[in-house]
KEMAR-429588 format. One record per residue (C-alpha): residue number from 1; residue in three letters; x, y, z. Coordinates in steps of 0.1 Angstrom, whole numbers. Layout:
   n res     u     v     w
 NUM ala     X     Y     Z
...
***
This chain:
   n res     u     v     w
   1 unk  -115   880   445
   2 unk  -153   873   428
   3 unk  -163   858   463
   4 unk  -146   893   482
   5 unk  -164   913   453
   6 unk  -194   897   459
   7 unk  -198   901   496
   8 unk  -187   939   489
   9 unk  -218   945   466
  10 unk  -241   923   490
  11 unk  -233   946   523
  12 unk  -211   918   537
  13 unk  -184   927   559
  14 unk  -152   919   545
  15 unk  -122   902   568
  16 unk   -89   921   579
  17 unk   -77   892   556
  18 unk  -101   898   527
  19 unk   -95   940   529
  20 unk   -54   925   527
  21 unk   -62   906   495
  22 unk   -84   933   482
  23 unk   -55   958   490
  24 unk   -28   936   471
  25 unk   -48   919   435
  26 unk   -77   947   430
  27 unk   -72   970   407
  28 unk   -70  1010   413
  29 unk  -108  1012   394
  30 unk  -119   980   410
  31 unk  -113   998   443
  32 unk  -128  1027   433
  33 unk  -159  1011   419
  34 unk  -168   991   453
  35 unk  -159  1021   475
  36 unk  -185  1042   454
  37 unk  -210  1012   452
  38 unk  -208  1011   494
  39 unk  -209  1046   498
  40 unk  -237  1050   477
  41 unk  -258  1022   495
  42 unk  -249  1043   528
  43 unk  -255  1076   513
  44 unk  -282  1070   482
  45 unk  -279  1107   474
  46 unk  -260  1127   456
  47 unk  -254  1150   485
  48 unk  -218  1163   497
  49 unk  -213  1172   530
  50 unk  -188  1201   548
  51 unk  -187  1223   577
  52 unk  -174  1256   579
  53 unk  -150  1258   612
  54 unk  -115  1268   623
  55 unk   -88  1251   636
  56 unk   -75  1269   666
  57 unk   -39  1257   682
  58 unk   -41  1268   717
  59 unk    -3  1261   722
  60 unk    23  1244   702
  61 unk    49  1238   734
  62 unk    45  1197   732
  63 unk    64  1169   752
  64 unk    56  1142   727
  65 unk    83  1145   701
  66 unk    68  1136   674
  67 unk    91  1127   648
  68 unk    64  1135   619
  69 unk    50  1169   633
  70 unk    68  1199   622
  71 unk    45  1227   644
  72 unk    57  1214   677
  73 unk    83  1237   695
  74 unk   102  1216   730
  75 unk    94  1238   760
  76 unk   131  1246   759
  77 unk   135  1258   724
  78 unk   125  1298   709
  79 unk    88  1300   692
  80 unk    65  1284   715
  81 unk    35  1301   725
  82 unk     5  1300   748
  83 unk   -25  1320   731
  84 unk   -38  1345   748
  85 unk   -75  1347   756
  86 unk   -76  1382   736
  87 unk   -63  1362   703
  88 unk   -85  1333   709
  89 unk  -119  1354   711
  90 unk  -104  1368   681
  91 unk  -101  1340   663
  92 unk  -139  1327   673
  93 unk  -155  1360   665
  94 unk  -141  1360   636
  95 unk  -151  1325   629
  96 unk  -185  1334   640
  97 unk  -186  1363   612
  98 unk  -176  1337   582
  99 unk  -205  1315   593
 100 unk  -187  1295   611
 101 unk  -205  1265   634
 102 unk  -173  1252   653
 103 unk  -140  1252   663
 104 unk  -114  1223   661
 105 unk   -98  1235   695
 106 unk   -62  1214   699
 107 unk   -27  1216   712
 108 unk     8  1204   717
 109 unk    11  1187   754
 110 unk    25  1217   775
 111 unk    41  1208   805
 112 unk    38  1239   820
 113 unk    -1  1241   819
 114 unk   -22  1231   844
 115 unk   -56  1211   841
 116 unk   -74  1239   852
 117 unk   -61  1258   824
 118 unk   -85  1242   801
 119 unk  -113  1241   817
 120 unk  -111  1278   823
 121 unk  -105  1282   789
 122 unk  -134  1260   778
 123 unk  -158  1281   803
 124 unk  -145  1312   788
 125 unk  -152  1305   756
 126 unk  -189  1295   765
 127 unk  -198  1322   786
 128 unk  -187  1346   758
 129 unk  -201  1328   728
 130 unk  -228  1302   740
 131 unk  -241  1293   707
 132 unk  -200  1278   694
 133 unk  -196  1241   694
 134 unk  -161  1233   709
 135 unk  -147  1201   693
 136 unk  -119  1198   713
 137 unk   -88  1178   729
 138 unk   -76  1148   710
 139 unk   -69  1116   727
 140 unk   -35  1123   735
 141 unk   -44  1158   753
 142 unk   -68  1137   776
 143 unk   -45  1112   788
 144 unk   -22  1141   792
 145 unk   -42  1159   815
 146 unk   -49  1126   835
 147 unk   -12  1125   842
 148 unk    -9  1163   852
 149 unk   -43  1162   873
 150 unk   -39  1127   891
 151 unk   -78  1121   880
 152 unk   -88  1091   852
 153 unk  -101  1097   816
 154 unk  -136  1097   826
 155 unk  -133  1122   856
 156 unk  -113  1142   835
 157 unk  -140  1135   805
 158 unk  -168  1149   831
 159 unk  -148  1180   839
 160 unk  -143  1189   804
 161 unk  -176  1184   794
 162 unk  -194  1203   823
 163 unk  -171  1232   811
 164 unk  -184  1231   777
 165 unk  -169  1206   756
 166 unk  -192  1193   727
 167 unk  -173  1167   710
 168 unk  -138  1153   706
 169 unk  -119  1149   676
 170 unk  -101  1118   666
 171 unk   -68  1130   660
 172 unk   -34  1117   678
 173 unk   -44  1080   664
 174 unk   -15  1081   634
 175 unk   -13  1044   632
 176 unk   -31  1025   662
 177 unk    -2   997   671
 178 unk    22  1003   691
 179 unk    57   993   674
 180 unk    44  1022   647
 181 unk    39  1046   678
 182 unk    69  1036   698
 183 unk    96  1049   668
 184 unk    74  1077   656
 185 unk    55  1090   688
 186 unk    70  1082   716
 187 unk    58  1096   745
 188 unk    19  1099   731
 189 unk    -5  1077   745
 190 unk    -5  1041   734
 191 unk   -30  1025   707
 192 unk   -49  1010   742
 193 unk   -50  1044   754
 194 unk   -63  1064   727
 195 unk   -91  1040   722
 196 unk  -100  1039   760
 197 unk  -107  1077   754
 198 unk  -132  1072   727
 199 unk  -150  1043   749
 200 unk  -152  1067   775
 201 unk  -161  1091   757
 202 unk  -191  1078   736
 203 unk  -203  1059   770
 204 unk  -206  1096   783
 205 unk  -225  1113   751
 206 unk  -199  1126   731
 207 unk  -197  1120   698
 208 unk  -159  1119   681
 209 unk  -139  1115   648
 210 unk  -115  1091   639
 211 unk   -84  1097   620
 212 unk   -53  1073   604
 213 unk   -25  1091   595
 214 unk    -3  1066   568
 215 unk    25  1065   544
 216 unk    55  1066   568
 217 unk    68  1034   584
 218 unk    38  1010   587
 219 unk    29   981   569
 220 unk    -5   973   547
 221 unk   -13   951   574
 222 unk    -9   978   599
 223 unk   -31   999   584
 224 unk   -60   975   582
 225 unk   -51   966   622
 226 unk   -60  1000   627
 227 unk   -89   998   605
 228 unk   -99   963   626
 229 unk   -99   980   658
 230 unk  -116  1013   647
 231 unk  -143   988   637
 232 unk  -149   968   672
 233 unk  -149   995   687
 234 unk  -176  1014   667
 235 unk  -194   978   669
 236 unk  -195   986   705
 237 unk  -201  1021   711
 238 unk  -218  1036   676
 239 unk  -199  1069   688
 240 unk  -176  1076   658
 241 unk  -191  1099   633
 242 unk  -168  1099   604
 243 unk  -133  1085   593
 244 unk  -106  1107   579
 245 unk   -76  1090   563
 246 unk   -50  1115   553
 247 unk   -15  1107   544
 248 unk    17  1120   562
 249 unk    35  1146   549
 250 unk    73  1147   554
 251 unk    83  1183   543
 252 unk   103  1199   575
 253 unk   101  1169   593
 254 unk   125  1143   614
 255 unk   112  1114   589
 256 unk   126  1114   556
 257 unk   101  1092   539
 258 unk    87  1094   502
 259 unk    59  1112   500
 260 unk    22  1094   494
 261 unk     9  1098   456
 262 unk   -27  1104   449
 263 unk   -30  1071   435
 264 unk   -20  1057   471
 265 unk   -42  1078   493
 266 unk   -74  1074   469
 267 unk   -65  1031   472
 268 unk   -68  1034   512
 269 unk   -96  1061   509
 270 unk  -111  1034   486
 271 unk  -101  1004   511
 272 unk  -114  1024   541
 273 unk  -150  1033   534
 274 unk  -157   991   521
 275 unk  -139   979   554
 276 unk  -154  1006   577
 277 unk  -191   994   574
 278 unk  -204  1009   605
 279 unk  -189  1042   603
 280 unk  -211  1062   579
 281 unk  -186  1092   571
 282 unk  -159  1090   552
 283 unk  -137  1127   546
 284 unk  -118  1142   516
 285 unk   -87  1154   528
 286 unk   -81  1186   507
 287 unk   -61  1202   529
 288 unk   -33  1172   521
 289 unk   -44  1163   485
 290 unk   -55  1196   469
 291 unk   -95  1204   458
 292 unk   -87  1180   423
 293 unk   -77  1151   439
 294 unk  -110  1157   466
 295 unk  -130  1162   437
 296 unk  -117  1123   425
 297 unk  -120  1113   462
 298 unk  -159  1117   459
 299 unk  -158  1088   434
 300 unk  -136  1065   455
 301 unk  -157  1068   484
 302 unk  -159  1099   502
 303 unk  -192  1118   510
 304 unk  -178  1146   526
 305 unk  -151  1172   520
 306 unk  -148  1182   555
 307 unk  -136  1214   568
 308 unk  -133  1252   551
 309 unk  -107  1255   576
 310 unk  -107  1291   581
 311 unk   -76  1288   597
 312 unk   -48  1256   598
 313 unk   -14  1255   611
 314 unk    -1  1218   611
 315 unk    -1  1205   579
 316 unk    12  1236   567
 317 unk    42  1238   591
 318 unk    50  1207   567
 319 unk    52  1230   536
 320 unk    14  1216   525
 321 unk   -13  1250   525
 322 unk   -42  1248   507
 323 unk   -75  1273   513
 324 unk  -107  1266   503
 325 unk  -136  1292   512
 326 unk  -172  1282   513
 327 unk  -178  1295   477
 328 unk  -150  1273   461
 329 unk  -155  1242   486
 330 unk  -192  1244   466
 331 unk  -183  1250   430
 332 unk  -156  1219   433
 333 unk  -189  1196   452
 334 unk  -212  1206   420
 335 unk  -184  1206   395
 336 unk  -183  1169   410
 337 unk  -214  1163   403
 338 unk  -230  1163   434
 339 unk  -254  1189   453
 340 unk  -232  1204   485
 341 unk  -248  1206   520
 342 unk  -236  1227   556
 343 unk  -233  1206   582
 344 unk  -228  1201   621
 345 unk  -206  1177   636
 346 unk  -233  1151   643
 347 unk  -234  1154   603
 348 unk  -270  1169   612
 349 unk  -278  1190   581
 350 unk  -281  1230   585
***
């Protein structure tokens, strides 16, 4: 443990073995204290980040089957919907009046929808509101549309992007080896898959997010695999902006597990930004743990509280719904003890 501490408050990179080890004899406050000492050494000020942005679901009809997702409706079942392009410009206008920067534009894997579907979509939304960023289409979605078009991630990449897609998020990665995937996502792209996406997609100029979500059937060691290979890969492309952990949550879902305590998520919060060396951002997830336990998550590594979220269905459809406008998301950053800054999604300052 000294030595592990010691490379820690050097700047060392730790091993998958090391952050295993860490994981199992640190303490909670040990944890904390080397996640805040790296964060700080990335991040010398005391400035918290957020942007103010929506998530917009452009269909929850999805083929996966997701065993932890409690929004998806089967193509065959009442309650799926397609949003109409009337709702959508809604729902960017009024983003747009809220000061809003961005939308977080995702949705279920619909059959029924053709590839040129979302490229229109992506083409309308520019033509009517230039100035939007359009972080859009998780991994998942992508390799979905290579299957319904017959074209490979980076021709469907291109496609995208010369219809106006800025920047892809890094959801769909839940735990990034497969015998986690296979029993709780089974027809979503593999862990190879997703990060042949992100390769792809850095190589081309987009910058993305990567997500874990844990606390259902993985091991420790799992998590820090997916850690590991969220690493190399950001060793080889630099294209990953931020990292969100956020734990699952099992209310109205097909997996029964016990829910993850504070104490838990703030550990692999903790655990993520001192393994994670070459990813600068790490995120609060609020909209899972509340604004108090956020607030602590600024002390256990975290120099961003990500999203106002103007608008989020998912975790909610799991009985979780916390709001946060740009007024409170400030007051809890100062109340912290910190000085709270607007961002984009480069984490360019506005």
């Amino acid at each position: 443990m000294e030595k592990i501490v010691a490379k820690i408050l050097e700047g060392q990179r730790i091993t998958r073995e090391e952050a295993l080890t860490l994981w199992q004899e640190a303490s909670f406050f040990d944890l904390g204290f080397l996640a805040r000492e790296t964060r700080f050494r990335l991040h010398p000020e005391r400035v918290v980040t957020y942007i103010v942005d929506r998530n917009i679901n452009y269909t929850n009809i999805c083929i996966s089957g997701c065993k932890f997702c409690a929004y998806y409706r089967s193509p065959e079942t009442e309650g799926g919907f397609v949003l109409s392009k009337e709702e959508l410009f809604r729902k960017i206008e009024e983003t747009l009046s809220l000061g809003g920067v961005q939308i977080l534009l995702q949705g279920g894997l619909n059959p029924d929808l053709p590839f040129s579907f979302y490229l229109e979509m992506l083409k309308d939304i520019k033509e009517r509101f230039p100035e939007i960023h359009i972080h859009g289409f998780s991994p998942p979605e992508i390799i979905h549309f290579t299957r319904i078009s017959g074209k490979n991630i980076e021709e469907v990449l291109k496609d995208l992007i010369a219809a106006g897609l800025n920047s892809i998020p890094g959801g769909g990665a839940e735990i990034l080896v497969d015998r986690v995937r296979q029993k709780i996502s089974p027809h979503k792209c593999s862990a190879d898959e997703w990060l042949e996406v992100m390769r792809v997609a850095h190589r081309l100029g987009l910058k993305t997010t990567a997500t874990m979500m844990f606390g259902h059937i993985e091991t420790v060691e799992e998590r820090i695999e997916h850690l590991a290979r969220l690493r190399d890969l950001q060793d080889e492309t630099g294209g990953f902006t931020a990292f969100i952990p956020w734990p699952f949550q099992p209310g109205n879902t097909e997996l029964k597990t016990p829910k993850v305590l504070p104490v838990e998520y703030l550990k692999m919060l903790a655990l993520s930004r001192i393994f994670l060396d070459n990813i600068k951002n790490i995120q609060a997830s609020w909209v899972t743990q509340g604004p108090k336990v956020a607030q602590v998550a600024l002390e256990f590594g975290a120099n961003d509280f990500g999203s106002t979220m103007i608008e989020e269905n998912v975790v909610a459809a799991a009985g979780v719904s916390h709001r946060l406008s740009i007024e409170e998301i400030e007051r809890l950053i100062k109340d912290a003890g910190y000085t709270p800054r607007r961002r984009k999604m480069d984490y360019s300052l506005i």
